[in-house]
C-alpha positions, 0 to 999 in steps of 0.5 A: 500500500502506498502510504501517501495515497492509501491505495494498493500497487502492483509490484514486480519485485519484493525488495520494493516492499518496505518495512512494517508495509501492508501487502494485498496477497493476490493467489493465482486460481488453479486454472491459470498459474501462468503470468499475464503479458500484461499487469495493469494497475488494479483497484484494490476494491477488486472482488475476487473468489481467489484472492487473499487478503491480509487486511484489518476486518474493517477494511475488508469490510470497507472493500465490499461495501464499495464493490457494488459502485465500482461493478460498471467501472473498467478495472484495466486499460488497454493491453500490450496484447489484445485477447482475441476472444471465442467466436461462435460454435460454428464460426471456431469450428470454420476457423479451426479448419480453415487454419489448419488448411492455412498451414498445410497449402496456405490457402486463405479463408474467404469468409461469408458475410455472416462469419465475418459480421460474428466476428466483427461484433465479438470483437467490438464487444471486447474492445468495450471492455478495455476502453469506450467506443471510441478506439484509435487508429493505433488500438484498432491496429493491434486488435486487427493485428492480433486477430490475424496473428491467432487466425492466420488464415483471415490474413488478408493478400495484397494487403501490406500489413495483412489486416487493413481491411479488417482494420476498416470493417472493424472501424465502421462496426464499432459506429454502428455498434456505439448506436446500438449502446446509444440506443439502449442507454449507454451512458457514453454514448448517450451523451453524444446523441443530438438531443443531448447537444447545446441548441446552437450547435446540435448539428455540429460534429465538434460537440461529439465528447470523446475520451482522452489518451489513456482513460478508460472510464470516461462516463461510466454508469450509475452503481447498481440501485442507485440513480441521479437523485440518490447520488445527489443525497450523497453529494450533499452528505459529503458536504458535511464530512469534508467538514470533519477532521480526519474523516479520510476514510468515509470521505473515500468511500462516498467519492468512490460512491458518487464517481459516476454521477460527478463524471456525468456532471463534468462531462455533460454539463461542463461547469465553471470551476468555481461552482463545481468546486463549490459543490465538490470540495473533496475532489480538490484534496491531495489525495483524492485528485490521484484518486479520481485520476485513477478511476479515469485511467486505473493508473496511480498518477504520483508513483507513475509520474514520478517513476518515469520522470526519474527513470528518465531524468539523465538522459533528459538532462543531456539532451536539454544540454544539447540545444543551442541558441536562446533557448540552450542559454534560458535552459543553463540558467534554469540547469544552474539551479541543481549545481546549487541544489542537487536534491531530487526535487530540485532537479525534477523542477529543473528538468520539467522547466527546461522542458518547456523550454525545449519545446519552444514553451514559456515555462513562465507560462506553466509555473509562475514565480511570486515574492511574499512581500506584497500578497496583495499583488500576488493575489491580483495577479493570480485572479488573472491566471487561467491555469498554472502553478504558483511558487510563492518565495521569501525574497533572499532565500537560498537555492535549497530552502523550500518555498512558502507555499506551491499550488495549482490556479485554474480560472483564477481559482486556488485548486490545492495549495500546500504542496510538497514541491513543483513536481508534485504540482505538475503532475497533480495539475495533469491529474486535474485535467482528466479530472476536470475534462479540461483542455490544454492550455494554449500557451502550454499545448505541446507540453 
């Protein structure tokens, strides 16, 4: 269990366990002892007859209490290889034969219009599985691909890749099968149908709302049993426990409850920041801006944030010191930091900085500077930022004292302050765009 965050992490070795730690022990089931290609982070809710917990009572009673608002919600993203799944009787007993024949005088299978729909449609359904129904060109490349690597007799001749017909098919399955889902009230789809869309605009293709990279429950549906005006009590109840002092616990559980019903308000209504904050306090905690981050993409944000800004934090820094001209001069001004200061905070600030840099960004744009000598004008100034990360400094400090204060500024609204570092903040503040289904700042795109 990480600490800081109170959520369980799949590990890949047992000398990152750390001492006087509580471990979740996961027992393979006896059909299948051999390890998967592909280990997602999982939430620690998960219910399985095969798993072994070593938990208090109250927190294993705390798990299953939650696992009916979390049963709609997708527990992994998109794997490395995607799983071809079981077709039909009768269409596995064609493909059987029609491999075998493959193999033996490479004759290719030319399937009927009925196999070929069988297939399509099995497929689309396991594609919803791993995300929403609106796959990318890359994800639809690896289902085809897979699909002609376990049936090789369904390659295709004269095709480069072997698979681009069924790449195409597969894409216009997966339209038709979203009306389908429209039809029958799918959550994700519903909201992109044209009764749903603003009145101006109900004709326009740009209103259709489409998940971001890596988010795999963008607008999941209501728990079992409950419905808008019950989660709306519950909203209202969290009202009042955000208020108590060390009341993590009920305040995780009731946010985990109403996740569906807040996704639902963000991703349809849109509303200001001021309000939503306003009506959802407890979303702009530390702790639980991670959290909702990991029910959008089942990845944990800070460990992961912070493992791959590490893992890449030398070779990053010799390119950066590679760039010449007026950008390779700002970016030794901002490096000359870690000669002064060489902690892991300071060089991940350091490095992220120059990176905006490299890209031609204003990383003035991004993390912005401030004296606390005139909070008056600091204030001002922050009324006026769209979105950015504030460091407030005591003038004459040296390089390796920390600041007074680093937070997160969205439409001129304090988010989180607090904060342990910059590092912290940038990747808090990527959280805060998922969970908020915001778009990238102008200034920052590339970034």
């Amino acid at each position: 269990m990480d600490n800081d965050f109170e959520q369980f992490m799949n590990l890949t070795s047992t000398a990152d366990i750390q001492d006087k730690g509580t471990v979740k022990v996961i027992k393979p089931s006896n059909q299948s002892t051999q390890a998967p290609s592909h280990i997602p982070f999982t939430p620690c809710h998960e219910d399985s007859s095969a798993d072994t917990d070593i938990l208090s009572s109250s927190e294993s009673t705390t798990s299953t209490s939650t696992t009916s608002a979390t049963a709609s919600l997708r527990c992994q993203g998109w794997p490395r290889s995607f799983p071809i799944p079981l077709f039909s009787y009768e269409v596995e007993m064609q493909l059987s034969k029609a491999n075998q024949e493959f193999l033996a005088e490479g004759k290719r299978l030319n399937p009927s219009f009925k196999v070929r729909s069988d297939i399509l449609q099995a497929l689309a359904s396991e594609i919803m599985k791993y995300t929403t129904g609106y796959p990318t060109s890359a994800q639809l490349d690896d289902v085809a691909e897979a699909l002609i690597i376990k049936h090789p007799c369904l390659k295709e001749q004269g095709s480069v890749t072997g698979y681009y017909g069924w790449k195409i098919s597969l894409k216009y399955k997966m339209g038709n099968y979203r009306t389908k889902l429209r039809s029958l009230g799918c959550q994700e789809m519903s909201i992109n149908s044209i009764k749903n869309r603003k009145p101006g605009n109900s004709s326009s293709p740009n209103q259709v709302k489409k998940p971001r990279r890596a988010e795999v429950n963008f607008c999941p549906h209501y728990p079992a049993g409950e419905d808008k005006e019950s989660l709306e009590q519950e909203r209202v109840e969290l009202l009042t426990e955000v208020k108590k002092r060390n009341n993590h616990h009920v305040i995780k559980q009731k946010m985990e409850k109403t996740f569906a019903h807040r996704r639902y308000e963000v991703v349809q209504d849109m509303p200001f920041i001021a309000e939503f904050k306003s009506r959802w306090p407890a979303l702009f905690m530390e702790n639980e801006v991670s959290a909702e981050f990991t029910r959008i993409t089942t990845i944990p944000l800070i460990p992961k944030f912070m493992s791959q800004l590490d893992h890449y934090s030398d070779k990053l820094a010799k390119v950066l010191r590679k760039k010449g001209g007026a950008a390779g001069r700002k970016i030794k001004n901002i490096m000359a930091l870690i000669d002064q200061n060489d902690s892991v905070e300071t060089r991940r600030a350091c490095n992220l900085q120059a990176l905006a840099v490299y890209l031609n960004e204003d990383p003035e744009e991004l993390v912005k500077e401030y004296g606390s000598e005139d909070p008056d004008e600091t204030q001002r100034h922050l009324d006026q930022t769209i979105i950015g990360i504030y460091v407030i400094k005591n003038p004459g400090v040296d390089a390796d004292q920390l600041p007074e204060d680093v937070g997160i500024i969205v439409e001129g609204v304090q988010l989180l302050h607090g904060l342990k570092d910059v590092a912290t903040a940038c990747a808090l503040l990527f959280g805060i765009i998922y969970d908020l289904n915001l778009s990238s700042p102008s200034d920052l795109r590339l970034f």
